[in-house]
N, C-alpha and C positions, 0 to 999 in steps of 0.2 A: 504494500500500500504506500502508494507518494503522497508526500505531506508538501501541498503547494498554498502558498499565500500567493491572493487575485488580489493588488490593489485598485481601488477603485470598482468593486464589485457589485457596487450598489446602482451604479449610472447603468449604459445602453446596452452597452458590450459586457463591459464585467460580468452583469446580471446574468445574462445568456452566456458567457460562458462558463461560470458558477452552476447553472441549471446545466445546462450537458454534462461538466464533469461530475456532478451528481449522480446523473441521469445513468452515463454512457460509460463509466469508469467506477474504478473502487477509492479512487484518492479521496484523500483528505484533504476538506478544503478552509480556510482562514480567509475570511472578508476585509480586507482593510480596509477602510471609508470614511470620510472625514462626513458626509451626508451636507455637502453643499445645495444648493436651490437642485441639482442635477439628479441629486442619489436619491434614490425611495425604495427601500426595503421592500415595500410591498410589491416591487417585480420580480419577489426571490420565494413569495408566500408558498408555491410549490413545492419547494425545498428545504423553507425555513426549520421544519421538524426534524430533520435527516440529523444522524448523529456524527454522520462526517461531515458536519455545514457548522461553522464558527465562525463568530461578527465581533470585530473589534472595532468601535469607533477612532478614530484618530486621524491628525493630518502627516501627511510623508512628508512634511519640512522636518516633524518632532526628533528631537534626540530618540523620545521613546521607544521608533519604533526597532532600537536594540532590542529592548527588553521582549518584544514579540517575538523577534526571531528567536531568543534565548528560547524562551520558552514552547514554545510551536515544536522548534527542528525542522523547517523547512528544505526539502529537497531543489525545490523551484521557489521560483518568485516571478508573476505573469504580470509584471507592471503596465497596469492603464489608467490608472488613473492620470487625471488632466483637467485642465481645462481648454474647454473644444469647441466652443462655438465664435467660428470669424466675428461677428457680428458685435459680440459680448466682447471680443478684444481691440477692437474699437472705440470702445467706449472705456476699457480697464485694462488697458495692457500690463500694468506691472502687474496686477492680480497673475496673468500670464506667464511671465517670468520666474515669479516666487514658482509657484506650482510647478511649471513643467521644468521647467531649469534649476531650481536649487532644490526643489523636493525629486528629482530626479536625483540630482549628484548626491544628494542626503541618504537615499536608500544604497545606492552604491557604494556607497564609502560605511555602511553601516553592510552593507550582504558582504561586503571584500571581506571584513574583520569575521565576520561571523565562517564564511566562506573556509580562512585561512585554519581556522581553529575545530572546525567541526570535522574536516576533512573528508565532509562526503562528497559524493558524484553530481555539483548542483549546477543551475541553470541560472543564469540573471534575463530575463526575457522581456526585452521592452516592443512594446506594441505602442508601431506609431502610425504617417498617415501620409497617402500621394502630396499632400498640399504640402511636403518640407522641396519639392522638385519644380513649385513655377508652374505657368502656365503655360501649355502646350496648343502649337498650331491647329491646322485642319487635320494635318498627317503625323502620324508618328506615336510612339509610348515610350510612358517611363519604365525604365527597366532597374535595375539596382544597381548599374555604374551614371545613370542618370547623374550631371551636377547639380546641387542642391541652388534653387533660386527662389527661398521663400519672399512671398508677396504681403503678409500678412504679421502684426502681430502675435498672432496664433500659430502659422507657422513657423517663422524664424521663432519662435518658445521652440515648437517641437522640431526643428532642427536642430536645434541647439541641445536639447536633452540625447537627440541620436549622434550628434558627436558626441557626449557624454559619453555613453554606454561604448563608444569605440575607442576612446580614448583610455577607457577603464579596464579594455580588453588589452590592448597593445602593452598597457605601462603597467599594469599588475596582474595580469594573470586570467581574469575571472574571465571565466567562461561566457559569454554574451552571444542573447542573438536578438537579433531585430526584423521586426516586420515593417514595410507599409500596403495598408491598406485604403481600399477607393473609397467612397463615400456607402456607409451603411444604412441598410433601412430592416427596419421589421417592427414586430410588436417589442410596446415598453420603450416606445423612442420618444423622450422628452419633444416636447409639443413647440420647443422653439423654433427646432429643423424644418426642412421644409414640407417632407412628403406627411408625418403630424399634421403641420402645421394646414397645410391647404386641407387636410380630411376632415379635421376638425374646427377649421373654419366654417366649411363649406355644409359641415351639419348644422353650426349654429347660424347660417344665413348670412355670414361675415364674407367682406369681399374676399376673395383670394388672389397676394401681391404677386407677382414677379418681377422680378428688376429688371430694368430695362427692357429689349425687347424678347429677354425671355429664350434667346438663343446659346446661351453658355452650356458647356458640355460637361457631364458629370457620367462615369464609371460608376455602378450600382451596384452593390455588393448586399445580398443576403445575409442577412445578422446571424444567424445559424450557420452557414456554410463557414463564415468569417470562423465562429468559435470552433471548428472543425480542424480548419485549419493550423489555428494558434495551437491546437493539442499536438496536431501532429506536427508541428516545428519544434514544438517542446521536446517530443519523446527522440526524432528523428532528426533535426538539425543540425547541424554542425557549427559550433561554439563559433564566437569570429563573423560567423556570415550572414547575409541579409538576405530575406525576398520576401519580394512583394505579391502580394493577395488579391485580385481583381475579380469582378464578375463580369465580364466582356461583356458586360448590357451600359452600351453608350447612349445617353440619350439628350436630348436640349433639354432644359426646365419647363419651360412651355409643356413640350411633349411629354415628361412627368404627369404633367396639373392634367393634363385635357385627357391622359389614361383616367387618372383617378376619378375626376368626374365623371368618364364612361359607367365605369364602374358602379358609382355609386347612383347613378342612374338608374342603374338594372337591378342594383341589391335596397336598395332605400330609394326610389323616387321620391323624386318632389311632386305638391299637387298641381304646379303651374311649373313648365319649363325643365330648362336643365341646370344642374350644380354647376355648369362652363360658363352661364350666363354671371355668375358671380366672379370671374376671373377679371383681374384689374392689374395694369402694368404699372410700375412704380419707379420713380428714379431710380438707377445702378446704383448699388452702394460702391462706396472708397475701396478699390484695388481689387475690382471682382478679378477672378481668373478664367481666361476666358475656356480651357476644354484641361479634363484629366483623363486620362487614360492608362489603365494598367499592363504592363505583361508581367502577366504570371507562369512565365513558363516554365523559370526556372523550378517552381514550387511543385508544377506539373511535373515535368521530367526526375527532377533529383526526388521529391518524396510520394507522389502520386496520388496528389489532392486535385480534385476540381469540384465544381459547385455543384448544388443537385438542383438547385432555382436558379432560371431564367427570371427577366425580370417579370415575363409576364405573370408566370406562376406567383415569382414572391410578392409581387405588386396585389396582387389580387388575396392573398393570404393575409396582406398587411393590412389593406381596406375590412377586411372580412374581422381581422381581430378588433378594432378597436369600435365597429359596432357594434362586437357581442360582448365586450368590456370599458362601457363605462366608468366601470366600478372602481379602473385605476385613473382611467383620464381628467376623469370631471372633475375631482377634488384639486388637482395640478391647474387646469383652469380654473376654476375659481377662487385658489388664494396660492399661488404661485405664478401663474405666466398665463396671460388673458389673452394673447396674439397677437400682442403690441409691437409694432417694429421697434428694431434693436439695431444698433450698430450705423447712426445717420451721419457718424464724424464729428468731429470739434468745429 
């Protein structure tokens, strides 16, 4: 049985992948979560009882989070936590900084020591994200000798945390590996994002924005397939090395909004019209990107992962969950995040 600590297991990813290793493995698993506006435990209500499932509140800047590895014994550590939405660093970039760059090198320089002294077979795994590589043309993908050109406060953080983790590899030892991945969607995706955001807009009769004209290119990666992955880089990887995780579903924003409202045409009508009639185009925010795209071949070829959701399937799985669960969204809406835009600039 492996004893893995998931930080940030309370937000989008964590969550789900918390629930699969639950699910689909015999590990033990350690919640670390500071439970920012992002985290909510109650996307883990499935698993909460399992006696291989531990929650420890805390933030990864703390000295503390020694004392958890002491006592845990962790073979892994699946670092995601972050903070991750463009929009929100915009408006708070050092909040950015702190979190992904010094509660990054904080857990590193606390798993090295730990690392050094336990002497077992461990893993430092950070899980990060296409947007540390810039924005890409009409043609082409990121691949993992990509040069890093973040655009964002968000990303230059999580650039900056992913030279962490290689610079921690190189100059002491620890075994490291690193993911990025494309833009995730599924159930239990905080309502700020955007594919959330337009579904549950568009139940409450609220316009649904798109920036500008709605033609930016976004890689779509299934929240499930994603946690699939991260296991099998974990068990399979090789310390040192990186690849990226994509779901070869390219698609504009626009063409996102206008599936979902097919969708929810057909599963929920309205009594007059359609949910697209609510679509409304919005000034570009500050340094949009304009297209990301993944290759993930390397992930293909060397460990023999690939997705089991297209997008149309998970598209349609991810509309389908959050009208048969209310029960998690509505209470996030009404006294956490109303659909307000975020991220208008200084």
């Amino acid at each position: 049985m492996r004893r893995i600590i998931v930080t940030g297991g309370a937000g989008f990813i964590g969550s789900a992948l918390i629930r699969f290793l639950i699910r689909e493995t015999d590990c033990e698993v350690l919640n670390l979560d500071k439970l920012t506006y992002a985290g909510n435990l109650e996307s883990l209500r499935e698993i909460e009882d399992s006696s291989r499932y531990h929650f420890v509140q805390m933030d990864i800047c703390s000295p503390d989070v020694a004392d958890v590895f002491e006592q845990f014994q962790p073979d892994s550590i699946m670092h995601l936590a972050a903070e991750s939405h463009v929009d929100r660093s915009i408006d708070e970039p050092l909040a950015f900084v702190k979190t992904n760059v010094l509660g990054t090198a904080n857990l590193l320089n606390i798993a090295t020591e730990y690392w050094r002294k336990s002497q077992k077979d461990f893993r430092f795994q950070h899980i990060s994200t296409d947007e540390v590589f810039g924005s890409l043309g009409k043609d082409g993908f990121f691949s993992e000798t990509t040069p890093y050109d973040p655009r964002s406060p968000y990303s230059a953080s999580k650039a900056s945390s992913d030279h962490m983790v290689r610079a921690w590899f190189h100059t002491f030892g620890l075994p490291t590996l690193i993911s990025n991945c494309s833009n995730n969607y599924g159930p239990y995706h905080f309502p700020e994002k955007l594919i959330p955001l337009i579904i549950l807009n568009a139940l409450d009769g609220k316009p649904l924005p798109i920036y500008g004209k709605g033609d930016n290119i976004r890689d779509w990666l299934y929240v499930d397939d994603h946690a699939r992955a991260l296991w099998l880089i974990n068990q399979k990887g090789v310390p040192g090395e990186t690849y990226n995780v994509g779901g070869h579903n390219e698609r504009t924003n626009l063409e996102v909004v206008q599936t979902i409202c097919r969708i929810l045409d057909e599963e929920k009508p309205k009594a007059n019209g359609s949910y697209s009639e609510q679509i409304t185009f919005v000034t570009d925010r500050p340094g949009h990107d304009r297209r990301y795209a993944i290759d993930s071949s390397k992930l293909c070829r060397e460990l023999g992962w690939k997705p089991q959701e297209d997008f149309d399937t998970g598209i349609r799985k991810t509309v389908e969950w959050y009208l048969n669960n209310e029960w998690w969204w509505r209470p996030i809406r009404e006294n956490k995040y109303s659909g307000d835009r975020l991220g208008k600039g200084r």
